[in-house]
C-alpha positions as CSV (number, residue, x, y, z in Angstrom):
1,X,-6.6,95.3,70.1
2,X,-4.6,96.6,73.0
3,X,-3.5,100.3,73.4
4,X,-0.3,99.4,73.8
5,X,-0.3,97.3,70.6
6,X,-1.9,100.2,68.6
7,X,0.9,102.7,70.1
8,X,3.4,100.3,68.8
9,X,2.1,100.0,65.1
10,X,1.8,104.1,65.2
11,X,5.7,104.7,65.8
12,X,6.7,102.0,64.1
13,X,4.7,103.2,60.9
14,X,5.4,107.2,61.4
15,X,9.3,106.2,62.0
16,X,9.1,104.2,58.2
17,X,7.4,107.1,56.9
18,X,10.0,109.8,58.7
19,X,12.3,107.4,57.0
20,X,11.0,107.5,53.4
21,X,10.3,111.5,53.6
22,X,13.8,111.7,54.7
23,X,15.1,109.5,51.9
24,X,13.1,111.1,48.8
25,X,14.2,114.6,50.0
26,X,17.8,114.0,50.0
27,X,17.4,112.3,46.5
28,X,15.9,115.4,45.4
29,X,18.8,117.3,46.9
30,X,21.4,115.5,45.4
31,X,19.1,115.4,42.2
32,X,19.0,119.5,42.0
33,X,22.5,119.5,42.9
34,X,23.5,117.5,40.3
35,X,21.6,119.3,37.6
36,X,23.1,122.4,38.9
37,X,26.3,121.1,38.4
38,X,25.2,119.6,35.0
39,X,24.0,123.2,33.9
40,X,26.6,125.1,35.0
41,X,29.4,123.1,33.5
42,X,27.4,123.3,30.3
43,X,27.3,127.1,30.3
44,X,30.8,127.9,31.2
45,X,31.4,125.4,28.2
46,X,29.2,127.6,26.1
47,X,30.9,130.5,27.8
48,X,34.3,129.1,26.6
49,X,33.6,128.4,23.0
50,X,32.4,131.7,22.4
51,X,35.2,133.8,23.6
52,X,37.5,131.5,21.4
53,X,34.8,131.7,18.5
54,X,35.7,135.9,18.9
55,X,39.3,135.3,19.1
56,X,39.2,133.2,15.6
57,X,37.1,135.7,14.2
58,X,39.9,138.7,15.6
59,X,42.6,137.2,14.1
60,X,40.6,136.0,10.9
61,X,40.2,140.0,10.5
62,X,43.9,140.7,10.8
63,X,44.8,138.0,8.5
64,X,42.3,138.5,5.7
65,X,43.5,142.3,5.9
66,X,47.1,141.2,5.4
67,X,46.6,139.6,2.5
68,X,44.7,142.4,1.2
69,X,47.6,144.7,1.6
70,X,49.6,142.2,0.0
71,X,47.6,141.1,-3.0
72,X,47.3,144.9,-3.7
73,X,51.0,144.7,-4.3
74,X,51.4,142.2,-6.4
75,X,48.4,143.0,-8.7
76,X,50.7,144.7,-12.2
77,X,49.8,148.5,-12.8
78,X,50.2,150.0,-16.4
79,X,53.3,152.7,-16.5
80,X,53.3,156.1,-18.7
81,X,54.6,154.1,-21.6
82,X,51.9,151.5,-21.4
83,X,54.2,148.5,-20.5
84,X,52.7,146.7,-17.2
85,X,55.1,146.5,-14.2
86,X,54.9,144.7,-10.7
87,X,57.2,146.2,-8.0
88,X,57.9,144.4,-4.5
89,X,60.4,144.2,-1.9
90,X,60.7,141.2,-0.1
91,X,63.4,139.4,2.2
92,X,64.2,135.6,2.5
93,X,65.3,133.2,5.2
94,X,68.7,134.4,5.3
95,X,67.9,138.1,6.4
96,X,68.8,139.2,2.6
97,X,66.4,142.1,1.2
98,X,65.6,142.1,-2.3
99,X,63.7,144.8,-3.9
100,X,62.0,143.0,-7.5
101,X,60.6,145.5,-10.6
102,X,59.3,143.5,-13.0
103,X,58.0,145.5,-16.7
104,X,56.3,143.5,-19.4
105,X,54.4,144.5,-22.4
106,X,50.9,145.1,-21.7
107,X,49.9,141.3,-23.7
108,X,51.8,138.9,-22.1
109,X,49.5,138.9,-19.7
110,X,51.2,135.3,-18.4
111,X,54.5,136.8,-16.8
112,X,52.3,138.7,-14.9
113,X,50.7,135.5,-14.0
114,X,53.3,133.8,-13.1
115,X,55.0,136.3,-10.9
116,X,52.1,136.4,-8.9
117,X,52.1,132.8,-8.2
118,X,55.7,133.5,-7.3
119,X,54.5,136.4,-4.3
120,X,51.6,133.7,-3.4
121,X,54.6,131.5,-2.4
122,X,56.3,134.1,-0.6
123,X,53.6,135.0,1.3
124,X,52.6,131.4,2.1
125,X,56.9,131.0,3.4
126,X,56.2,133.8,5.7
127,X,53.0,132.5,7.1
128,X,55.2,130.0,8.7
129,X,56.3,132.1,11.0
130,X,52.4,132.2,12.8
131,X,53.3,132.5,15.9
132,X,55.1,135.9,15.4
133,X,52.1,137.3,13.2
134,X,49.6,136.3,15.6
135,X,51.5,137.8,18.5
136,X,51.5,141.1,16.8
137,X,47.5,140.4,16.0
138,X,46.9,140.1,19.5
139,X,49.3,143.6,20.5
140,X,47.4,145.7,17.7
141,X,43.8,144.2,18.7
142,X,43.5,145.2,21.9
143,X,43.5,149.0,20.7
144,X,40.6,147.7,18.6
145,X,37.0,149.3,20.2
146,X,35.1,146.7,21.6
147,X,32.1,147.2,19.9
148,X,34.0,146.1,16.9
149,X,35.9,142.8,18.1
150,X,32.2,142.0,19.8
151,X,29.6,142.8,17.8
152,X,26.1,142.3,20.3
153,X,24.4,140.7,17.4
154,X,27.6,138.0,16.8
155,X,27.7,137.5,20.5
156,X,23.7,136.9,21.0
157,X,24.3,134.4,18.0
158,X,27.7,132.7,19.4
159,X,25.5,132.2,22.8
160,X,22.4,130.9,21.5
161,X,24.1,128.2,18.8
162,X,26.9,127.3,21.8
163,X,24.3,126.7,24.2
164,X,22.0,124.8,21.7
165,X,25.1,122.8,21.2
166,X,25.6,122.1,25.0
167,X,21.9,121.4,25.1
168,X,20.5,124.2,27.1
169,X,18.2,125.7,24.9
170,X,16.2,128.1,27.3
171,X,16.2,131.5,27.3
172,X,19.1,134.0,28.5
173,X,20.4,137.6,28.6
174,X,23.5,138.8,28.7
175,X,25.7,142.0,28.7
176,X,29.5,143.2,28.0
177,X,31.4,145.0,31.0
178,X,34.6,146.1,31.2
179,X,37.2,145.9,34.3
180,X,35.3,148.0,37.0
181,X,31.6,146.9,35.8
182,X,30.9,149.3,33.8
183,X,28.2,148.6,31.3
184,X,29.1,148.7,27.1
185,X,26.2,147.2,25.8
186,X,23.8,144.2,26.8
187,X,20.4,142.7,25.8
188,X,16.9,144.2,26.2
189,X,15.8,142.3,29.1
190,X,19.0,142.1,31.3
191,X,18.1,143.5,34.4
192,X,19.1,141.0,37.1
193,X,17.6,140.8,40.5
194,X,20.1,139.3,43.5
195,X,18.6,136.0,43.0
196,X,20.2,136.0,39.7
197,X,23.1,137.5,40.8
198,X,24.3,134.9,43.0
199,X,24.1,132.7,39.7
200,X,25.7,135.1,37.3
201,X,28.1,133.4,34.9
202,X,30.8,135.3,33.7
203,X,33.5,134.7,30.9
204,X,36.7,136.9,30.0
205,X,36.3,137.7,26.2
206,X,39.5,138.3,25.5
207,X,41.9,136.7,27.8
208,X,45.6,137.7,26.1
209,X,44.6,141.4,26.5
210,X,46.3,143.6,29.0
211,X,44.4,143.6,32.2
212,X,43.7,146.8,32.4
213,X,41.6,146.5,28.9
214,X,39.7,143.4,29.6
215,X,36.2,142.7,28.8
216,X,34.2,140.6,30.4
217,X,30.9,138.8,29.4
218,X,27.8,138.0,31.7
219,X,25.2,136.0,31.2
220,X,22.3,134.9,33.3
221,X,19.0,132.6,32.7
222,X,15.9,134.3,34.1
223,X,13.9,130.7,33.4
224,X,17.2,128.8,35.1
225,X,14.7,127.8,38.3
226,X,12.1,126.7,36.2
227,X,14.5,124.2,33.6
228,X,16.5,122.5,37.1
229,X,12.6,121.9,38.5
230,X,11.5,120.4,34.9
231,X,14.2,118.1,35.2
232,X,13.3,116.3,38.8
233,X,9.6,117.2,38.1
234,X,9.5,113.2,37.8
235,X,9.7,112.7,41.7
236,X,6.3,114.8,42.3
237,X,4.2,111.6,41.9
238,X,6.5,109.6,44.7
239,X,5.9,112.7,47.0
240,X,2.3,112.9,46.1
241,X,1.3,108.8,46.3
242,X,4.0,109.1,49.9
243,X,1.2,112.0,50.8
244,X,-1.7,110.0,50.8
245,X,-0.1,107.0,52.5
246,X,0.5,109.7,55.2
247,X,-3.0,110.5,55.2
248,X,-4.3,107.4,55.1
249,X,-2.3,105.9,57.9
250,X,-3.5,109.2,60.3
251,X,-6.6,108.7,59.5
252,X,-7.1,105.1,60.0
253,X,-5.0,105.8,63.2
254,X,-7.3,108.1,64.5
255,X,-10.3,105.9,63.3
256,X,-8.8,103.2,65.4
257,X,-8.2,104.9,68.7
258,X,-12.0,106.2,67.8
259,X,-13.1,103.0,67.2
260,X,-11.7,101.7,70.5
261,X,-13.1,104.8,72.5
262,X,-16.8,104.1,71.2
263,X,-15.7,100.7,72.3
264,X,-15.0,101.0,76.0
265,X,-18.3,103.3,75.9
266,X,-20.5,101.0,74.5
267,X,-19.6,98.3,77.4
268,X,-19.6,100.8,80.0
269,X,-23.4,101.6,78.7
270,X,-24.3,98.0,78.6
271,X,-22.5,97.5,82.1
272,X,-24.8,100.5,83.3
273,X,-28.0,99.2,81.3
274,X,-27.8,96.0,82.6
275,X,-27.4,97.1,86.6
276,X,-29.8,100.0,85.9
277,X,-32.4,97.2,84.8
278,X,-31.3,94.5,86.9
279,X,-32.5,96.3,90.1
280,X,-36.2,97.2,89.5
281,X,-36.8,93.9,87.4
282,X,-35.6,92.0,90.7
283,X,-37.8,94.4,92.5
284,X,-40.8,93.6,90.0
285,X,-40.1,89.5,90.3
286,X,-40.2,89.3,94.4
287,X,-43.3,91.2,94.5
288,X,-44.6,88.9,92.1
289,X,-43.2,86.1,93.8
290,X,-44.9,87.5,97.5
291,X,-48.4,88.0,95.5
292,X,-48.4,84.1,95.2
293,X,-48.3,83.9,99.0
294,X,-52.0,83.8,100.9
295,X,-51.3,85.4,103.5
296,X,-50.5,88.5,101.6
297,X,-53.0,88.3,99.7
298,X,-55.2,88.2,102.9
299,X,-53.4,91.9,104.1
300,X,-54.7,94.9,102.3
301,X,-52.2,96.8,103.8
302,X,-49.5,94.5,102.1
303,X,-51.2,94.2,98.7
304,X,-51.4,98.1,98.6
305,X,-47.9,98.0,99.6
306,X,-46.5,95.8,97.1
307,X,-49.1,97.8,94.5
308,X,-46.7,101.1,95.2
309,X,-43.4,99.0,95.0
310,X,-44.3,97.6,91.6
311,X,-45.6,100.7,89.9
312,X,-43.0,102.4,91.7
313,X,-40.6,100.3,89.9
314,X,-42.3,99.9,86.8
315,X,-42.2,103.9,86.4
316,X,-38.3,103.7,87.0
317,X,-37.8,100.8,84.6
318,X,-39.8,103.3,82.4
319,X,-37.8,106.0,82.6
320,X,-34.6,103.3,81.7
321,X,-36.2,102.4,78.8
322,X,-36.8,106.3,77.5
323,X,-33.4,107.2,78.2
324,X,-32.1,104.3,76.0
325,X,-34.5,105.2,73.7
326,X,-33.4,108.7,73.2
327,X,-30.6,107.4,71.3
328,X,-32.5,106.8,68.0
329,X,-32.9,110.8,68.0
330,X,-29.0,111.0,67.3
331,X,-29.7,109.0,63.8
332,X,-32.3,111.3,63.0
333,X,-31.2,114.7,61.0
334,X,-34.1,116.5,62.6
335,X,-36.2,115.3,65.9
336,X,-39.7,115.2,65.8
337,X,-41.3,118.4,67.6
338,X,-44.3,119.7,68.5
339,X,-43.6,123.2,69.1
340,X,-46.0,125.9,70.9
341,X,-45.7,129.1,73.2
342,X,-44.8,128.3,76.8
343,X,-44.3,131.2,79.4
344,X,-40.5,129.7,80.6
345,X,-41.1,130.9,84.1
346,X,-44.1,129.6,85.1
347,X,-42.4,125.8,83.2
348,X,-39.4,126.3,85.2
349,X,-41.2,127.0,88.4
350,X,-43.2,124.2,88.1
351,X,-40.1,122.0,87.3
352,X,-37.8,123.0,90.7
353,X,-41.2,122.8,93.0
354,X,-41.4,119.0,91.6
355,X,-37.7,118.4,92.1
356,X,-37.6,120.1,95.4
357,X,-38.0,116.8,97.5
358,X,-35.3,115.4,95.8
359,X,-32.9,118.3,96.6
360,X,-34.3,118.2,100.2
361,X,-33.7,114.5,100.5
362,X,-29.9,115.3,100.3
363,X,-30.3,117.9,103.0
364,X,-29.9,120.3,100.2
365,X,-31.5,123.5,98.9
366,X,-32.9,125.0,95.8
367,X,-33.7,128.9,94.6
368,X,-35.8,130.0,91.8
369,X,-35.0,133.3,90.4
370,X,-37.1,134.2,87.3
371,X,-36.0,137.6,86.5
372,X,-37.0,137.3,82.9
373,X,-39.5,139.8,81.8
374,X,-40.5,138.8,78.0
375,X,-40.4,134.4,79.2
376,X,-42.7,133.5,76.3
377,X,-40.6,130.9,74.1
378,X,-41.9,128.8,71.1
379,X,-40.7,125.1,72.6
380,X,-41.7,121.4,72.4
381,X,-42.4,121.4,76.1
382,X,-41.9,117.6,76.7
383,X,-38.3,117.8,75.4
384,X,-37.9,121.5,77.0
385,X,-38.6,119.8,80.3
386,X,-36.6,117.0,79.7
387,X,-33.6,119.4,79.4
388,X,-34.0,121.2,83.0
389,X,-34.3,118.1,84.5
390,X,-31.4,116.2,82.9
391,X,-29.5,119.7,84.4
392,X,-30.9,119.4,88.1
393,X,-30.4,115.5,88.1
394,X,-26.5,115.8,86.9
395,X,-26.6,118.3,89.8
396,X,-27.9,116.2,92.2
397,X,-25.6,113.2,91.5
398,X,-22.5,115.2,91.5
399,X,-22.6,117.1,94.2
400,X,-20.4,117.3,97.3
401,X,-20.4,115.4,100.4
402,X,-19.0,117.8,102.2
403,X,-21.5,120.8,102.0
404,X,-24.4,121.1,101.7
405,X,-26.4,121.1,98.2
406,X,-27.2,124.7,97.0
407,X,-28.8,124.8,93.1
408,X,-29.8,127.7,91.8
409,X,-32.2,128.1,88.5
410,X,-31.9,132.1,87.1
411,X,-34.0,133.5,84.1
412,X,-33.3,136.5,82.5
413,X,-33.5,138.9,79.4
414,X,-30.2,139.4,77.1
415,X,-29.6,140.8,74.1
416,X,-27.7,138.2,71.7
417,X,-26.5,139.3,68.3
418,X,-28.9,142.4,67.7
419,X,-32.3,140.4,68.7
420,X,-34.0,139.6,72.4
421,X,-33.5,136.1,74.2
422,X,-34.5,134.3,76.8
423,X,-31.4,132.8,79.5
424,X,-31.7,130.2,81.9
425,X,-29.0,129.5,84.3
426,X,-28.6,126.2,86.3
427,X,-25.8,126.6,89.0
428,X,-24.6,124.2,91.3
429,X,-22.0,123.7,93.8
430,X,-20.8,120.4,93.2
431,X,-17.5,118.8,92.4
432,X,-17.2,120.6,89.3
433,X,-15.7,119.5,85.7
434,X,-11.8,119.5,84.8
435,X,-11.3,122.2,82.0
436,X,-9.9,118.8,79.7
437,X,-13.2,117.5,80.0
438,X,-15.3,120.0,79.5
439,X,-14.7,120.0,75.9
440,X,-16.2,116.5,75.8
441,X,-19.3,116.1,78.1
442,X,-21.7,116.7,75.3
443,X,-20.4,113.6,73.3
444,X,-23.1,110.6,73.3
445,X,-21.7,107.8,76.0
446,X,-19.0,110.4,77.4
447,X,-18.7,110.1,81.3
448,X,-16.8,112.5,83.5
449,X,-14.7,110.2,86.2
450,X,-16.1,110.4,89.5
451,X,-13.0,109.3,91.4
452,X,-13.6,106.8,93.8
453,X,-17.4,107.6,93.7
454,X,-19.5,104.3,92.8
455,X,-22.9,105.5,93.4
456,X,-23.4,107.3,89.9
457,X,-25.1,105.9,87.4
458,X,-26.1,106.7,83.9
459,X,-25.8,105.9,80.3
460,X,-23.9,109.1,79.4
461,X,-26.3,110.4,77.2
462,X,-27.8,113.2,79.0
463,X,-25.9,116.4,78.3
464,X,-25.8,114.5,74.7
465,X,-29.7,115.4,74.8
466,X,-29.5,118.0,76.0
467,X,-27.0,119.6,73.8
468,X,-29.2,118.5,70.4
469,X,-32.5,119.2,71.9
470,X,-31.6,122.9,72.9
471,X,-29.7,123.5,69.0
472,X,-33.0,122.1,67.6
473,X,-35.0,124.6,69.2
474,X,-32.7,127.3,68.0
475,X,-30.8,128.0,71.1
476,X,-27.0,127.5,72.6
477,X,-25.7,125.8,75.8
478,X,-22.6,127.5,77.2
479,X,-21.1,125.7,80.4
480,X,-18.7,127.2,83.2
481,X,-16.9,124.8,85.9
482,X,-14.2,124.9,88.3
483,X,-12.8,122.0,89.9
484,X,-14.4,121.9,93.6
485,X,-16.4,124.6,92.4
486,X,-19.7,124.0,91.3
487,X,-20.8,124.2,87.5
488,X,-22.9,126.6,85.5
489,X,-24.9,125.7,82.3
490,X,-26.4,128.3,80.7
491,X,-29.0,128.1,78.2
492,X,-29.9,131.0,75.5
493,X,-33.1,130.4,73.5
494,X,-35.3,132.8,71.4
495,X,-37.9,134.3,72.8
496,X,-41.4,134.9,70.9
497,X,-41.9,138.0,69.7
498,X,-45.7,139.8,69.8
């Protein structure tokens, strides 16, 4: 699959997923919203009903007390002489005033009877003019404390049965104030923070008072946040299930343009392999080929000749084959090592005097500085060897055409983390590494781009040996590199302690 084509499923797929994140969150908006409406309609409903539940209970007050007053008129009392009288004073539709004294004998019992029947009908006349009576109610109750129109217990109750009704049955607190805030009584646990004063509800208990003796009742839900969350609670699964589509999709994105990557390398490795093989296998076939004639098989010289050529080959072909081979240690967890006490110095000078003809072939130079003073490390001394020249051989193909090759291999003592180890530092002055790719030159198959340079070669598994083989013998590999610089590994290992 092209880049290009993999590009294209990527926005397409993140744009549909923008598109469904975008869509669910603006349902949940408008869900909360909605419930917020929902609830706060509900309360000011509740609010409502139990200011008009306190006004019916005022004027219940004023009426039941009326009619006491007025029974306790019209019950007969028992004069000095023993007779049984009823007085009254009443006045009737017309405006006439009539004052009525009734005396009876203490047993007839039934004109006592039957006059009050007759008040009871009076009473009941005047009651028809309500909306004078409750008018007065309302300009006596107002002088009335406030404890005593609102009790705290019949509010708490009015609240929790009107909300019940409304169907918000979750827990509340509320409190009585008058006109400038002041505090006459509230619940236990009202103490609002400003979260809860922004959603404050408030309702005017009495709203025919006089202004200037108004009460006002407030009532906030400390567990509001928690009942508007229950309610759209339903939509976590669609964000969850949306998540790991997400997740997925990266992920099999990312596989993908890995996939691809490990591609492209594995083809550049075979293109290497197979021009890395093809030339000493030609090699190895023409000498064959000339061993056939008689005449060269007549000429020492030539036979001694083609001798060197083919083991000269051979070897190189050899050293192919090992390189490719080295790969099978990156399915391993642990290489196979045969570990022992090797004085460093005298391993790394005898590793820059072999590679010293191939420096000088170049026209270049290299300089040994051992300054180490405790060299003795506890190495497989194949692999350790392996790893110095991997170094000098990436130094020797990437150097500069323009000056002259200068490598330089430093040893010396540090102090890393409390204990005593052994650095070796392999400085060149080659074309140097870009700072984006020095982050990946220790991946198996990676390849820093030469430019226009065709003459280097390799599988790109090098600095991927070298990187495992120098963590499996307990050390670290550092690199430093400038563009047009040169590059510096350096290599910290424990050393062996006697």
């Amino acid at each position: 699959m092209k880049k290009s084509t993999i590009w294209f499923l990527t926005i397409i797929m993140a744009l549909t997923f923008v598109g469904l994140l975008y869509v669910q969150i603006m349902y949940m908006n408008n869900m909360k919203k909605m419930r917020d409406d929902q609830f706060a309609e509900g309360v000011k409903r509740s609010l409502y009903a139990v200011s008009t539940r306190l006004e019916q209970d005022e004027t219940k007050y004023y009426l039941e007390e009326d009619l006491a007053s007025l029974q306790s008129d019209l019950y007969p009392h028992v004069n000095s002489d023993g007779s049984v009288g009823i007085n009254n004073s009443f006045t009737t539709s017309e405006g006439i005033n009539y004052d009525l004294s009734l005396k009876m004998k203490a047993d007839r019992r039934s004109a006592s009877s039957s006059m009050r029947e007759l008040m009871r009908g009076k009473y009941l006349y005047q009651k028809g003019l309500l909306d004078e009576v409750i008018l007065s109610i309302i300009n006596q109750s107002s002088d009335r404390p406030i404890t005593e129109r609102a009790d705290s217990a019949e509010v708490s109750r009015y609240l929790r049965s009107e909300l019940d009704n409304n169907g918000l049955a979750l827990p509340f607190e509320f409190a009585v104030v008058n006109r400038v805030g002041a505090y006459v009584y509230k619940s236990a646990g009202f103490s609002p923070t400003v979260r809860d004063e922004s959603s404050m509800f408030v309702q005017n208990l009495f709203p025919n008072d006089p202004k200037h003796k108004m009460y006002y009742l407030k009532v906030y839900f400390p567990t509001k946040n928690d009942y508007i969350f229950d309610s759209i609670r339903f939509m976590i699964p669609s964000f969850i299930f949306t998540f790991i589509l997400l997740v997925t999709f990266v992920c099999t994105i990312i596989l993908a343009f890995r996939q691809k990557k490990l591609t492209e390398m594995k083809n550049d490795f075979i293109n290497n392999m197979t021009h890395e093989f093809k030339t000493p296998i030609s090699t190895i076939s023409l000498a064959a080929q000339m061993l056939n004639d008689n005449a060269v098989l007549k000429s020492p010289a030539m036979l001694g000749h083609i001798s060197t050529v083919i083991n000269d080959e051979t070897k190189r072909l050899r050293f192919q084959v090992e390189k490719v081979l080295q790969m099978s240690m990156f399915d391993r967890q642990k290489a196979t090592l045969r570990l022992q006490d090797v004085d460093a110095n005298q391993l790394i000078a005898g590793i820059t005097s072999t590679f010293k003809l191939k420096v000088e072939k170049y026209g270049g130079r290299i300089e040994t500085v051992l300054g180490a003073k405790s060299a003795t490390i506890n190495v497989d001394e194949m692999h350790f060897t392996n790893v110095i020249f991997n170094l000098l051989d990436n130094a020797v193909k990437y150097r500069r055409e323009d000056v002259p090759l200068q490598l330089t291999v430093t040893t010396r003592d540090v102090k890393n983390h409390g204990s005593q180890r052994l650095q070796v530092i392999i400085a060149d002055n080659g074309i140097g590494i870009k700072r984006e790719d020095l982050k990946k030159i220790f991946e198996k198959f990676y390849r820093v781009s030469t430019g226009n340079r065709h003459d280097v070669k390799g599988f790109g598994l090098g600095l991927a040996y070298v990187k495992k083989m120098v963590g499996e013998l307990g050390g670290e590999i550092n690199v430093e590199s400038e563009l047009n610089e040169g590059t510096k590994f350096i290599i910290t290992i424990p050393i062996t302690q006697n």
